[in-house]
C-alpha positions in Angstrom: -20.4 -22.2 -24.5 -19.6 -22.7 -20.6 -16.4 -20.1 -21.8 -18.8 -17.5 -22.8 -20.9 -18.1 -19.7 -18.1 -17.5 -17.6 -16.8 -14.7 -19.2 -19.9 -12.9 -19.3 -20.6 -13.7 -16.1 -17.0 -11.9 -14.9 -18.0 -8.9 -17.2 -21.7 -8.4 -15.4 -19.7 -8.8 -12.1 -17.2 -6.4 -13.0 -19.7 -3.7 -14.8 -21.6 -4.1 -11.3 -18.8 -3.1 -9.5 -17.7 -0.2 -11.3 -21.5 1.2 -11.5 -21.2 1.0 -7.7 -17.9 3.2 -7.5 -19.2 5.1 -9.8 -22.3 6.0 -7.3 -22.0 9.9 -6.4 -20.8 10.0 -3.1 -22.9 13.1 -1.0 -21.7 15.9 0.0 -20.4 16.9 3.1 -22.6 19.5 4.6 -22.0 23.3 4.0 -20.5 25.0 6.6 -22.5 27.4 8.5 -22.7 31.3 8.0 -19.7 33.2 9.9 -21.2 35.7 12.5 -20.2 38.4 9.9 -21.8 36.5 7.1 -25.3 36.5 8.7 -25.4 39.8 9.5 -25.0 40.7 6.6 -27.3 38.6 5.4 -29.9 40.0 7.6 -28.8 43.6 6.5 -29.4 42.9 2.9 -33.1 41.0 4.1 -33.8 44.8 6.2 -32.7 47.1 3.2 -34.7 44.6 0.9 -37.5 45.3 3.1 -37.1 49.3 3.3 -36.8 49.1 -0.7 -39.9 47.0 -1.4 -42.0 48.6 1.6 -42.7 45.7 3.5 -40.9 47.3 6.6 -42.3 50.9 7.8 -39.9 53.3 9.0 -40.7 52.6 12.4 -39.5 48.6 12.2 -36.7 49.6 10.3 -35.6 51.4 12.9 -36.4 49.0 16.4 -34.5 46.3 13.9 -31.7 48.4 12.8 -31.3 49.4 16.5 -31.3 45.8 17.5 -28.7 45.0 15.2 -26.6 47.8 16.3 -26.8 46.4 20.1 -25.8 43.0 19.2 -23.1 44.7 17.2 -22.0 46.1 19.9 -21.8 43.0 22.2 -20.0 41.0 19.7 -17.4 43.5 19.5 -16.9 44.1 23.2 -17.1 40.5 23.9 -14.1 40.0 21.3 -11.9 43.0 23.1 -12.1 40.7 26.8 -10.8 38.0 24.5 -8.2 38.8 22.8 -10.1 38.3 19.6 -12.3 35.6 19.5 -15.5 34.7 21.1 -16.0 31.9 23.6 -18.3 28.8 22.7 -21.1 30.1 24.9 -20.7 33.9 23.9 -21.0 32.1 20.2 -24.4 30.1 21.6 -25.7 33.7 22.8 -25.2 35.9 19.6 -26.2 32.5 17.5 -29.7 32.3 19.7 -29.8 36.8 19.1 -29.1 36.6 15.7 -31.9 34.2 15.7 -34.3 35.9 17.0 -33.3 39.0 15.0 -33.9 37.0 12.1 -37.5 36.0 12.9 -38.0 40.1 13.6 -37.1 40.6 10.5 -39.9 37.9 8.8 -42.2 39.1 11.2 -42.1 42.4 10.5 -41.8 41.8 6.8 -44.8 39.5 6.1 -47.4 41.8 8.8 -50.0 43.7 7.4 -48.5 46.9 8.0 -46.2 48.8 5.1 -44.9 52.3 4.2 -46.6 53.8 1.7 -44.8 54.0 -1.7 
């Protein structure tokens, strides 16, 4: 009888421990969206926009345009360096491509859309 304690004892212990290795373990965090990820990301969110109507031709355009500008910084910015972007000219087009991004709900969700 005190055998069969023990040895069930051992075997709750040992179940225990294996349910806690078992345990999944989370994640790590996904990486964030590349600079040429989000924008076109926020492309596809304009020309879903255009399609549906939400966006008259008029936003299409200022955003479009907008995009196009920061385009345009990101590549000129890369040509003074060889390439890559600094961490503060990364901070800058992060904090543009944010406030693009709002533009873009803003504009989508208003109460103005093109006629169909």
């Amino acid at each position: 009888m005190k055998n069969t304690l023990v040895v069930l004892s051992v075997a709750a212990l040992l179940a225990s421990g294996m349910a806690i290795a078992q345990t999944p373990q989370p994640s790590p965090s996904p990486k964030p969206a590349t600079l040429n990820q989000r924008r076109e990301n926020q492309q596809d969110r304009i020309a879903n926009g255009v399609r549906s109507g939400q966006l008259t031709a008029g936003e299409t355009r200022r955003l479009e345009g907008r995009e196009a500008n920061l385009n345009r910084n990101i590549r000129a910015d890369r040509r003074a360096n060889g390439g890559r972007l600094t961490r503060q000219e990364r901070r800058n087009v992060n904090r543009r491509q944010n406030r693009v991004s709002r533009s873009i709900y803003r504009d989508k969700h208003n109460a103005a859309h093109q006629p169909r």
